[in-house]
C-alpha positions as CSV (number, residue, x, y, z in Angstrom):
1,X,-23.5,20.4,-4.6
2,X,-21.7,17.6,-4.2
3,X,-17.7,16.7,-5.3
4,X,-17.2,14.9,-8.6
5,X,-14.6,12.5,-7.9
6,X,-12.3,10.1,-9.9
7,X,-11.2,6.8,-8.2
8,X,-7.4,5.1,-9.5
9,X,-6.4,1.8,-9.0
10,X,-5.1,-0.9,-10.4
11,X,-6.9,-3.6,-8.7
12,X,-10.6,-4.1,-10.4
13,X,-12.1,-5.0,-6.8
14,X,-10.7,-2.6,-4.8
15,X,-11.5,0.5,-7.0
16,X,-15.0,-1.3,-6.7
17,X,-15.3,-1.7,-3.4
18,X,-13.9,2.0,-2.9
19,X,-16.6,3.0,-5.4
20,X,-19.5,1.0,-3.5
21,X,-18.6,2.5,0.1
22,X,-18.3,6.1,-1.3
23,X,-21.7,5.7,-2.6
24,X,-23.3,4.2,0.2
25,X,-21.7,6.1,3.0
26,X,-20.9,9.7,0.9
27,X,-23.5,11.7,0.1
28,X,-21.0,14.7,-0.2
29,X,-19.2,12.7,-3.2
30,X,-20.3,11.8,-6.7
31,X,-17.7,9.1,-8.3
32,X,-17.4,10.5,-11.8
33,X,-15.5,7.2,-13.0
34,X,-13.2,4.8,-12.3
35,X,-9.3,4.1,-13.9
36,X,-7.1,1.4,-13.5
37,X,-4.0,3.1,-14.9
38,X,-2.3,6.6,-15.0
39,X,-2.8,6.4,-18.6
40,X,-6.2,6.1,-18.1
41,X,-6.6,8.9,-15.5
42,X,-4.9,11.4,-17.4
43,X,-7.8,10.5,-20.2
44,X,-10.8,10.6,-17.7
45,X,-9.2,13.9,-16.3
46,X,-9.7,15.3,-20.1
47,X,-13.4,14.5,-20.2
48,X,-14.9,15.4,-16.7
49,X,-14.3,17.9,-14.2
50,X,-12.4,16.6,-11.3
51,X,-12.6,17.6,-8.0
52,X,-11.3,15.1,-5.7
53,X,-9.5,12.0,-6.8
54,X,-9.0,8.6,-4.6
55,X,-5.3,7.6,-5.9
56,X,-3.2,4.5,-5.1
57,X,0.1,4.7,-4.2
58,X,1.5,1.4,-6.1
59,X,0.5,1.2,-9.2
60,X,2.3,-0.8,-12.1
61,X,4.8,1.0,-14.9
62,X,3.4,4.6,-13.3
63,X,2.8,4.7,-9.1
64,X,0.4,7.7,-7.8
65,X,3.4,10.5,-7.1
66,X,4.7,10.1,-10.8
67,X,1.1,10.8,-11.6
68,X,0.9,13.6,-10.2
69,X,4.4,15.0,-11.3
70,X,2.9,14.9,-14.2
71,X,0.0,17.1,-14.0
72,X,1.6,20.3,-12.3
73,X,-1.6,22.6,-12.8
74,X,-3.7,19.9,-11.1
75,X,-6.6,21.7,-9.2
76,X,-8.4,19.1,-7.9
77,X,-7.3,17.3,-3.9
78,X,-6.0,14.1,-3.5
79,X,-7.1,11.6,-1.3
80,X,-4.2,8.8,-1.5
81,X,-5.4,5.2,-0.7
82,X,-2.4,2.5,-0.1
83,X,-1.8,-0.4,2.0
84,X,1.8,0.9,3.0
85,X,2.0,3.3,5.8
86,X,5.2,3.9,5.0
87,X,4.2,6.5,2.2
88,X,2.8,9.0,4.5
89,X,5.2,11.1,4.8
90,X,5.7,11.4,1.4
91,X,2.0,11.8,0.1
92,X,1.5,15.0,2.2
93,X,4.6,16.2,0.4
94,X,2.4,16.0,-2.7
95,X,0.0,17.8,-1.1
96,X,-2.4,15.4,-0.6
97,X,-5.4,16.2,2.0
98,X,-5.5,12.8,3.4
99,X,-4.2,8.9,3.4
100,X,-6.2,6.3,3.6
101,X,-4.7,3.5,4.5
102,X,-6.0,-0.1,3.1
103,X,-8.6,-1.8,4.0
104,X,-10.1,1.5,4.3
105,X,-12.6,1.7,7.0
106,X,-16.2,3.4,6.5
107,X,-15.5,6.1,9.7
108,X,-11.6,7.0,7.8
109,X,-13.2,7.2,4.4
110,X,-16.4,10.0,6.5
111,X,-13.5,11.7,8.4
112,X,-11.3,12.5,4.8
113,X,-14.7,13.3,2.8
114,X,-15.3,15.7,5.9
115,X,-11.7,17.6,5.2
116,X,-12.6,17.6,2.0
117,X,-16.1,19.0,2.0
118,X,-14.4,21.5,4.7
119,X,-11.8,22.7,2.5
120,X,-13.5,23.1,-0.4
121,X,-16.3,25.2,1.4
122,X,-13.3,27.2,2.4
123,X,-11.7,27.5,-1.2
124,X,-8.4,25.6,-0.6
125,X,-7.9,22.2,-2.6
126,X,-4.8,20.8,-1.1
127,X,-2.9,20.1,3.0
128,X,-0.5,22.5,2.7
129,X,-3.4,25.1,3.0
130,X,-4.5,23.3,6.3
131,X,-4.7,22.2,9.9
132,X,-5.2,18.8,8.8
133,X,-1.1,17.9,8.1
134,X,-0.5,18.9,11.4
135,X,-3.1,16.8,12.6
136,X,-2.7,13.6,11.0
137,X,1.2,13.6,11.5
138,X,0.7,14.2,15.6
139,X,-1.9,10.7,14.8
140,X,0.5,8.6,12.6
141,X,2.5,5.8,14.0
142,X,4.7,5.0,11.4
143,X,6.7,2.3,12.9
144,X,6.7,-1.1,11.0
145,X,5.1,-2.8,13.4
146,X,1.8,-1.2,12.2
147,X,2.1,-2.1,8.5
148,X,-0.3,-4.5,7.3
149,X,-0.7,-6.2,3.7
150,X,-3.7,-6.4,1.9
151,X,-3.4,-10.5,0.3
152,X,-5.9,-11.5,-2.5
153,X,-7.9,-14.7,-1.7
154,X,-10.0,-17.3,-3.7
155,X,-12.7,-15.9,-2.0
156,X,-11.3,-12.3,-1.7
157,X,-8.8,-10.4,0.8
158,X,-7.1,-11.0,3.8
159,X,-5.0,-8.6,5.8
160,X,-2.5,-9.1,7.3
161,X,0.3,-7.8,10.3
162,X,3.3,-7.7,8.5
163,X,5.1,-8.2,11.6
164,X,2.7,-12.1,11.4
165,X,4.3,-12.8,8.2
166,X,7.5,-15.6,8.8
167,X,7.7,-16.0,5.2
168,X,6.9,-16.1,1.4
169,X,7.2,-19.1,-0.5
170,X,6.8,-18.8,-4.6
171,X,5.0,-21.1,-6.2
172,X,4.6,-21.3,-10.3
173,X,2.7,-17.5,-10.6
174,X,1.2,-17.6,-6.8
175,X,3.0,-17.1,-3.3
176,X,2.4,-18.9,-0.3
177,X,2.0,-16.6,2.6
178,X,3.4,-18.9,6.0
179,X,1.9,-17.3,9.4
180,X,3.7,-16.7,12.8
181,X,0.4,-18.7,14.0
182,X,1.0,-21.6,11.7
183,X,-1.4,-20.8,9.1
184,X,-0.7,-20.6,5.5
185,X,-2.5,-18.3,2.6
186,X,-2.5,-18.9,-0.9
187,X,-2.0,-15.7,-2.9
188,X,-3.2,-15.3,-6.3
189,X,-0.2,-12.3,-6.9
190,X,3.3,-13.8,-7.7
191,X,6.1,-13.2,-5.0
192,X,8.1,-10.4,-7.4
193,X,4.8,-8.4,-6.5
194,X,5.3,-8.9,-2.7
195,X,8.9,-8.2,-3.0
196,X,8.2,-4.3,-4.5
197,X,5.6,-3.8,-2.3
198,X,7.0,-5.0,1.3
199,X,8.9,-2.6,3.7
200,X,12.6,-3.8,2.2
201,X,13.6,-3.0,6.2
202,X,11.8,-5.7,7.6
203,X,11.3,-8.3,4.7
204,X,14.4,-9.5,2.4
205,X,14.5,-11.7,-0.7
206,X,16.6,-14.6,-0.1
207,X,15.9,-16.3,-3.2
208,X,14.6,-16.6,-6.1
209,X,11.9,-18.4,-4.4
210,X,11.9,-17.1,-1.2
211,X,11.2,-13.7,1.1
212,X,11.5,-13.6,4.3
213,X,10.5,-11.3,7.7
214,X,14.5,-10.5,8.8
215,X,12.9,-7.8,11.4
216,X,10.9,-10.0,13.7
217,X,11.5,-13.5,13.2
218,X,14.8,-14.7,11.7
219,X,16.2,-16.5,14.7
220,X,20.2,-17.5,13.2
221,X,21.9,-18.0,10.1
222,X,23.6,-21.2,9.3
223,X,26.3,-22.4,6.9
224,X,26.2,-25.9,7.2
225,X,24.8,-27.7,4.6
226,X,24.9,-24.7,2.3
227,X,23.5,-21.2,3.7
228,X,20.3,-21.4,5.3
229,X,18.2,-18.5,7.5
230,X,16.7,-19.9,10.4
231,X,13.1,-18.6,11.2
232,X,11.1,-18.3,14.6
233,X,9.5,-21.6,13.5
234,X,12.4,-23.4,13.5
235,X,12.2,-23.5,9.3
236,X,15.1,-23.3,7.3
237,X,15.4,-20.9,4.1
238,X,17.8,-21.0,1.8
239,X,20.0,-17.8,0.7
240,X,21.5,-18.1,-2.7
241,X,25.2,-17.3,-3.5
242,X,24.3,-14.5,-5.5
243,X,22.3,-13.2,-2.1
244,X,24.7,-13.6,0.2
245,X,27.1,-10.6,0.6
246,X,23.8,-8.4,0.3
247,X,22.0,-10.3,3.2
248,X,25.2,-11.0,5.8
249,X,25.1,-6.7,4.9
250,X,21.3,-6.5,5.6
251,X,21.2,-8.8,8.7
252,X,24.6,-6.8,10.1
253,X,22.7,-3.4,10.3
254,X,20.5,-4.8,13.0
């Protein structure tokens, strides 16, 4: 018999491409349906019976954890899919039986359908009835060297070492991504998007226009001429008035 799951995401393509590998790779699992919203899920939730479902972390207006605050009786597992390591911690406090971290891998997604075909043969539906916390937190490396960003392409997705990241540049609804290497990617999201997803330890919003990687490449800070951040690359960013006290704070906690 296999395990009627329900994928959530936001993003169309990678709820799809979840969907494909699951089907290709997952005999064990049976994708019921897909939702793009919490709104959505609850609704799905109503007309099938749910066993396991694949949720994101951030999600717009409701992310994964309010989602499932909001369905205390759940009694299906949770198998959260993110590209921020930094939510571990916290999805095993919801009693989720794995984390998947984006872009998910084909041998991650067999190992968590494994747990999950395990458990359920053994009549448990969530980690806290497990081995597999214990496991997976003696694994994790939660430093933020190890983060990585999942950026939308023209011709799909690129990800990226967040520690590679000099800068984000804004420009009309898209953000320009500039590389340690020298490269630069054009995102299709806007930079308000990058600035609620990034680890706020390592990146910091100098601008309206501007984000930048405070952890591993700003080199000095300069007041002549205005107030300017100097970057690894020798670039110049500005910091607006209004940013000021707030990043002289950030960059002082280093």
């Amino acid at each position: 018999m296999k395990l009627r799951a329900l994928i959530i995401d936001d993003e169309f393509n990678a709820a799809s491409n979840l969907q494909m590998m699951v089907e290709e790779f997952c005999p064990e699992i049976q994708v019921i349906g897909i939702a793009h919203s919490a709104n959505e899920a609850r609704e799905k939730l109503k007309e099938h019976d749910v066993e396991v479902v694949f949720l994101d972390i951030k999600m717009p207006g409701e992310d994964g954890f309010s989602f499932l605050k909001s369905l205390p009786d759940r009694e299906f597992s949770v198998v959260f899919t993110t590209a921020h390591n930094e939510f571990a911690l916290k999805a095993f406090r919801a009693d989720a039986i794995d984390y998947l971290e984006k872009p998910i891998s084909v041998e991650d997604l067999q190992k968590s359908v494994e747990k999950l075909v395990r458990l359920h043969e053994g009549g448990t539906t969530n980690i806290s009835e497990s081995d597999a916390l214990r496991d997976f937190l003696k694994d994790l490396n939660l430093s933020p060297e190890n983060e990585k960003t999942s950026v939308p392409t023209r011709d799909g997705y690129e990800v990226l070492k967040n520690k590679d990241i000099l800068r984000l540049e804004a420009s009309d609804s898209y953000t320009n991504i500039y590389l340690a290497d020298g490269r630069r990617i054009m995102s299709s999201k806007n930079i308000k998007v990058y600035e609620n997803n990034l680890n706020k330890n390592v990146f910091f919003r100098t601008h309206k226009s501007h984000i930048i990687n405070t952890m591993y490449h700003l080199n000095a800070f300069s007041r002549a001429d205005g107030n300017f951040a100097i970057l690894s690359d020798k670039s110049s960013v500005p910091v607006s008035r209004r940013k000021l006290p707030e990043f002289l704070e950030h960059i002082a906690s280093f």
